[in-house]
C-alpha positions as CSV (number, residue, x, y, z in Angstrom):
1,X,83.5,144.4,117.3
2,X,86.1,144.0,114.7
3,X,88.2,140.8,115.9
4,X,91.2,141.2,113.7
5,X,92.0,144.9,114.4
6,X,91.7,144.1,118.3
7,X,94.0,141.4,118.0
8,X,96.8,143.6,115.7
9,X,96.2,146.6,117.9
10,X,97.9,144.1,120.6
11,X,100.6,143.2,118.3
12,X,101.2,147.4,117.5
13,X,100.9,148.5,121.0
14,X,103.4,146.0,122.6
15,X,105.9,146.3,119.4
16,X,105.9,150.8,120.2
17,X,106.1,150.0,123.8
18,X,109.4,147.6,122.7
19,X,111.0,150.8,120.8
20,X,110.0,153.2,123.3
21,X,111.4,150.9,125.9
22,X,114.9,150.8,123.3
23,X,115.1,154.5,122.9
24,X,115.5,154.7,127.0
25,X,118.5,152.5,127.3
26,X,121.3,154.9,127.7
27,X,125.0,153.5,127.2
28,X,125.6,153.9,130.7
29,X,123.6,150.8,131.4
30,X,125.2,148.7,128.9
31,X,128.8,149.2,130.3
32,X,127.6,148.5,133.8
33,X,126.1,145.1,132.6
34,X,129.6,144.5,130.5
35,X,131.3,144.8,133.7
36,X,129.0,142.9,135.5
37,X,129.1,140.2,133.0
38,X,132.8,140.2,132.5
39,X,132.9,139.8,136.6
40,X,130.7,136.7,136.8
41,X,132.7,135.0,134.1
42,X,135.3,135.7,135.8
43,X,134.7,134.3,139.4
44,X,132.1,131.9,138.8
45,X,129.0,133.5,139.7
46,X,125.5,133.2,139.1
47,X,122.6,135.3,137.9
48,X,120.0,134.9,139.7
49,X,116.4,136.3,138.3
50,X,113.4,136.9,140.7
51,X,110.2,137.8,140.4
52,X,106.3,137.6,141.8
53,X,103.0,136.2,139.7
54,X,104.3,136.6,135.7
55,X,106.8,138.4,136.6
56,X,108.2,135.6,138.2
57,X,107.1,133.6,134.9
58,X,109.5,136.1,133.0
59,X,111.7,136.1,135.6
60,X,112.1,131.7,135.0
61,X,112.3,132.2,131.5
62,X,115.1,134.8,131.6
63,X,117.2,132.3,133.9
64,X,116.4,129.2,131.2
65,X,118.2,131.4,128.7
66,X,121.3,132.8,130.6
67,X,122.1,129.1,131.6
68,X,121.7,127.8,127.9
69,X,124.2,130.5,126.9
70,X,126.8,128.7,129.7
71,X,126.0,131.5,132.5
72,X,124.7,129.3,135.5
73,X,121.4,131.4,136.2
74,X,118.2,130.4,138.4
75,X,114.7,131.6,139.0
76,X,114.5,132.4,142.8
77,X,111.3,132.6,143.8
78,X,111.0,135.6,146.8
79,X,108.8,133.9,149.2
80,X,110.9,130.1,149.4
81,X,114.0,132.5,149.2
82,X,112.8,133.5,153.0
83,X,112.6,130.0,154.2
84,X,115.7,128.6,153.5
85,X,116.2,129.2,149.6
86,X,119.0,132.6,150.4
87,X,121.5,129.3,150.9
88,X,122.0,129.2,147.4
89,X,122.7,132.7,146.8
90,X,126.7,133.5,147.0
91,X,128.8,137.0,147.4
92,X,130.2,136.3,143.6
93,X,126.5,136.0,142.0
94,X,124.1,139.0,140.8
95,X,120.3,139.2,140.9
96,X,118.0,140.9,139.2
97,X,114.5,141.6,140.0
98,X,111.6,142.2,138.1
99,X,108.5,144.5,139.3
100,X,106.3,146.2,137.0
101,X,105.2,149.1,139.9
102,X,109.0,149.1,141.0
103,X,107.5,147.9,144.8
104,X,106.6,144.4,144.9
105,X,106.6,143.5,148.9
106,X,108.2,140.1,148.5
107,X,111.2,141.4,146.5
108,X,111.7,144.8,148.9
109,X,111.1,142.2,152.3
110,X,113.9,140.0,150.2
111,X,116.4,142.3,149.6
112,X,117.9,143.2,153.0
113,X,118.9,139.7,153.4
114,X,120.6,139.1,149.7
115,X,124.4,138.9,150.0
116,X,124.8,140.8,146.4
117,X,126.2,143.8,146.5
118,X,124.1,147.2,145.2
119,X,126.4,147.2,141.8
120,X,125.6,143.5,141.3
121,X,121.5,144.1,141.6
122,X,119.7,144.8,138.4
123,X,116.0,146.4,138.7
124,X,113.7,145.9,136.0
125,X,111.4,148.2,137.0
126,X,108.6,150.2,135.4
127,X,109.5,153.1,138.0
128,X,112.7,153.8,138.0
129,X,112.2,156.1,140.8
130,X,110.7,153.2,143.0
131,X,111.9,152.1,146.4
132,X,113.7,148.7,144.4
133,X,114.8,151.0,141.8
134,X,116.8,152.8,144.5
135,X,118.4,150.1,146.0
136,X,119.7,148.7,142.3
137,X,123.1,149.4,141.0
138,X,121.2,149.1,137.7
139,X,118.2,149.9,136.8
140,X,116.3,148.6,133.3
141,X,113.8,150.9,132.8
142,X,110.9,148.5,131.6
143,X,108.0,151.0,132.0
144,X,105.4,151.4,129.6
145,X,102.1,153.1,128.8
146,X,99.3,151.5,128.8
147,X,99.0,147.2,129.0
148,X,97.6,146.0,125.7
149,X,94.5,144.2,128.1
150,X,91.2,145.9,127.1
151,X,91.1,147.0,131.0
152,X,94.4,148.0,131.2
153,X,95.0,145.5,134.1
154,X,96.4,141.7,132.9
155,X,99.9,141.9,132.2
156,X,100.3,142.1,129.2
157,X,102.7,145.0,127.3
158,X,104.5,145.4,130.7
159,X,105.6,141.6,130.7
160,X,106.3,141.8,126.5
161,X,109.0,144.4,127.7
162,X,110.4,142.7,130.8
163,X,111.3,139.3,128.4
164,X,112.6,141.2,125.8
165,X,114.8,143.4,128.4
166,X,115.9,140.0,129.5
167,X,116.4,138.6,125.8
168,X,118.5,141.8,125.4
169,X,120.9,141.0,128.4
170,X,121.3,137.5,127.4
171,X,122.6,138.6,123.9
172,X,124.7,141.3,125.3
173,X,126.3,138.5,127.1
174,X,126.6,136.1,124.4
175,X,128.6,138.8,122.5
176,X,130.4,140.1,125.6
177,X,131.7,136.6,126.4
178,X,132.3,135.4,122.6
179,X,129.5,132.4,123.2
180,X,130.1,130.4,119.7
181,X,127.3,128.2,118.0
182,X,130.1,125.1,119.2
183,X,129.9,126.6,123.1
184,X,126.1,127.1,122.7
185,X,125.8,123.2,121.2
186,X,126.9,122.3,124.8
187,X,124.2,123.2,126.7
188,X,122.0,121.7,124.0
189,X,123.4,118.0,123.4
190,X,119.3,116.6,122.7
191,X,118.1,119.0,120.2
192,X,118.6,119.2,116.8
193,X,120.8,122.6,117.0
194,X,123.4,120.6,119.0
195,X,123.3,117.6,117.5
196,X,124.4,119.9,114.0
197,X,127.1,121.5,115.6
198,X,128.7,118.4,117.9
199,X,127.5,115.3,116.6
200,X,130.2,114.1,114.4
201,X,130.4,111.3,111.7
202,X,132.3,108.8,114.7
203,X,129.4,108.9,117.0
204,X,127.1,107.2,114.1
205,X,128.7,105.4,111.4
206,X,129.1,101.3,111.4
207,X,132.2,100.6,112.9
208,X,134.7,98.2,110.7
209,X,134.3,95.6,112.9
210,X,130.9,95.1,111.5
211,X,131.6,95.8,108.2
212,X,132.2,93.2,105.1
213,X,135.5,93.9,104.1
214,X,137.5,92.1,101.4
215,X,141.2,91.8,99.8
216,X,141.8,93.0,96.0
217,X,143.1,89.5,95.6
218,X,138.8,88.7,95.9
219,X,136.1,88.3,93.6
220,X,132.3,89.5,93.3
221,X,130.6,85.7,94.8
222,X,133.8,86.8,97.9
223,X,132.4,90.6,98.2
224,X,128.7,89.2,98.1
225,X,129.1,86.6,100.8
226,X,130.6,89.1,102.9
227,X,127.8,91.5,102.2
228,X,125.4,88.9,103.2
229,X,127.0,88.1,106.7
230,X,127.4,92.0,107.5
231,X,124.3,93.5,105.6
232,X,125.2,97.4,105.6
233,X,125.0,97.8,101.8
234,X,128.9,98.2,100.7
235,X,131.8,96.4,100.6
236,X,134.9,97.9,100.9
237,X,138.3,96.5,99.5
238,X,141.4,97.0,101.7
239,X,144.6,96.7,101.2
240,X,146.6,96.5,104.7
241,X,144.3,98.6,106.0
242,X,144.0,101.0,103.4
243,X,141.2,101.7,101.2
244,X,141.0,100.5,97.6
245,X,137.8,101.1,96.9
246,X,134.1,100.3,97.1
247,X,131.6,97.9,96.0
248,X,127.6,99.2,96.4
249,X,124.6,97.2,95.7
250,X,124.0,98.8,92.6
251,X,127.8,97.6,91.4
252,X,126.4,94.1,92.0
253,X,123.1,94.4,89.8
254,X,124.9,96.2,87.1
255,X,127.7,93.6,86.8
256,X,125.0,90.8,86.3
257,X,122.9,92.5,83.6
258,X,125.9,92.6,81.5
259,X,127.3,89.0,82.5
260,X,125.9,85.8,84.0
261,X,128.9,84.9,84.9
262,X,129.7,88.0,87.0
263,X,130.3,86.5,89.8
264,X,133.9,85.0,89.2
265,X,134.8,88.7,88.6
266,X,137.9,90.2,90.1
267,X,136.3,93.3,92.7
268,X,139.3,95.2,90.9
269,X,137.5,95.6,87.8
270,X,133.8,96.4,90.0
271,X,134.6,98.5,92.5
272,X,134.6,102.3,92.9
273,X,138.5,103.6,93.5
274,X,138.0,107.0,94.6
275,X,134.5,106.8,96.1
276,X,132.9,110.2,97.9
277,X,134.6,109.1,101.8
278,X,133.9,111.1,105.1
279,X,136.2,111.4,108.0
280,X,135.2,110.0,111.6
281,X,135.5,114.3,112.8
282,X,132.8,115.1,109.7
283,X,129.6,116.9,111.7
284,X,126.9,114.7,111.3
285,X,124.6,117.5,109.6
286,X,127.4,117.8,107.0
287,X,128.0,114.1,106.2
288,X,123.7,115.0,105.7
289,X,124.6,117.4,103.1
290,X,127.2,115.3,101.2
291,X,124.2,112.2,101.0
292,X,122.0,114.2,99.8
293,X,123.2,115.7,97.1
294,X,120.8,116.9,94.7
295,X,123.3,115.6,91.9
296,X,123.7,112.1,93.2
297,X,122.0,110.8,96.3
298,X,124.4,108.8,98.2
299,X,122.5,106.0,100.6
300,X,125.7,104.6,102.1
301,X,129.6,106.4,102.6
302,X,132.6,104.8,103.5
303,X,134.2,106.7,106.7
304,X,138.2,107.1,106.4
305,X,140.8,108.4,108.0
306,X,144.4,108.7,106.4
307,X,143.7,106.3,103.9
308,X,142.2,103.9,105.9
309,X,139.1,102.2,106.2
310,X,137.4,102.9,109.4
311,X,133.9,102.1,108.8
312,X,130.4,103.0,106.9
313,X,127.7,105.6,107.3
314,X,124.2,104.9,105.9
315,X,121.8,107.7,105.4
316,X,119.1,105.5,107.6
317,X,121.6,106.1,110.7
318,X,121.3,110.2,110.2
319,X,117.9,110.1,110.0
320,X,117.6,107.6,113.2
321,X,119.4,110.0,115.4
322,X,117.3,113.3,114.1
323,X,118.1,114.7,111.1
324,X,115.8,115.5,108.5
325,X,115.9,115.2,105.2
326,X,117.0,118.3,103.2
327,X,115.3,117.5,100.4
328,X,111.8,118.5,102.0
């Protein structure tokens, strides 16, 4: 048996049955599901998704991605529905139910006792003449030839379809609704996605209470003892609360290779006066892009706000909450 052209000839058959399945949809459909969208925004409702065996698998994974695009949207499972899980269905949501043979028991014993209107029930059905097809106000036709299964039996092609039917819904939605990477960041506060397009500079940096901070009046031995006590790897001089400049690590080497007697030195004639600064608002996974620039790697950032010192953001704290370098 050749291994490799089995396992394409999976790949080939369920990609045709995904353009075959695309050159059904009719325009029709898509303004029905506009309005439908448009309504549950509009009132509050959910989507619920239901399904039997992997169906119902599909069906859970289609209600994981509505409610990461901000649509509140659960799997209900047919059977618990019918002992006492109908309670958290509501007049303002929509379901949709998935059944490859269009006549899936559970969902037709189901269906007489769903509150949801026939305009608000979506069939996603691989007969579109089929008894649930008939009582859907739309109907997704998600039929297809053959499964991709040697047997034609495990669900296989038939289940490819249904998720990407349900993909295509959920990005109809997103576009419908105007869902922005910033609304999407919400729903995802852990990952790395979210934290890029929320976390800002505020939520990581040193604050100035823990920060050395000097007068210009000061000298070097001032800035390092105040380095030492609050170890963060500047020093900023401040002026009434503004910004003067900044005094790094590498200041402090350099002035004593070219003087032993550095350290009576004004920090006027050290430091940095207009230093690379961030703002407390600065995304996190831009102050990431500003560190690490391939010209000049910065380990450590002063964080200021109107001319003020506010505090100091070390490349260690972006990589502690997630990031990764961009440098490979």
């Amino acid at each position: 048996m050749d291994h490799k052209k089995l396992f394409t000839q999976v790949l080939i058959t369920e990609a045709e049955a995904l353009k075959r399945t695309a050159d059904r949809f009719q325009e029709q459909e898509a303004k029905k599901l506009v309005i439908l969208f448009e309504y549950l925004a509009n009132t509050g409702g959910s989507l619920i998704v239901s399904g039997v065996g992997k169906s119902g698998l599909i069906a859970q994974k289609i209600a994981a991605t509505f409610s990461s695009l901000g649509l509140p949207s659960f799997f209900l499972h047919p059977t618990e529905a019918m002992h006492g899980d109908l309670g958290r269905v509501t007049k303002s949501d929509a379901i949709v139910l998935i059944s490859k043979s269009g006549t899936t028991e559970e969902l037709l014993a189901l269906l007489p006792y769903v509150l949801v209107p026939k305009e608000r029930i979506i069939a996603m059905v691989g007969n579109t003449q089929s008894p649930i097809a008939l009582k859907s106000g739309i109907v997704l036709d998600a039929s297809v030839e053959k499964e991709a299964c040697i047997n034609d039996l495990a669900p296989t092609t038939s289940t490819t379809v249904a998720l990407a039917l349900g993909d295509a819904m959920a990005v109809l939605y997103e576009n419908v609704l105007g869902v922005s990477k910033e609304k999407f960041a919400i729903n995802h506060p852990a990952g790395l996605l979210g934290k890029s397009l929320s976390l800002t500079v505020d939520r990581l940096m040193i604050p100035l209470s823990e920060c050395p901070v000097v007068s210009e009046s000061a000298t070097l031995q001032d800035a390092i003892l105040a380095m030492t006590q609050k170890p963060v790897g500047m020093c900023a001089i401040v002026k009434d609360g503004k910004m003067l400049g900044i005094i790094v690590e590498g200041d402090i080497r350099r002035a004593f290779a070219k003087s032993p007697d550095a350290i009576r030195t004004s920090v006027k004639e050290l430091m940095t006066s207009e230093p690379t600064f961030l703002t407390p608002s600065t995304l996190a996974f831009e102050a990431l892009k500003v560190m690490e620039n391939p010209k000049r790697l910065i380990s450590v950032v002063p964080v200021v706000e109107d001319g003020k010192f506010m505090g100091v953001l070390r490349l260690h704290d972006l990589f502690k909450a997630g990031f990764n370098s961009s440098r490979g």
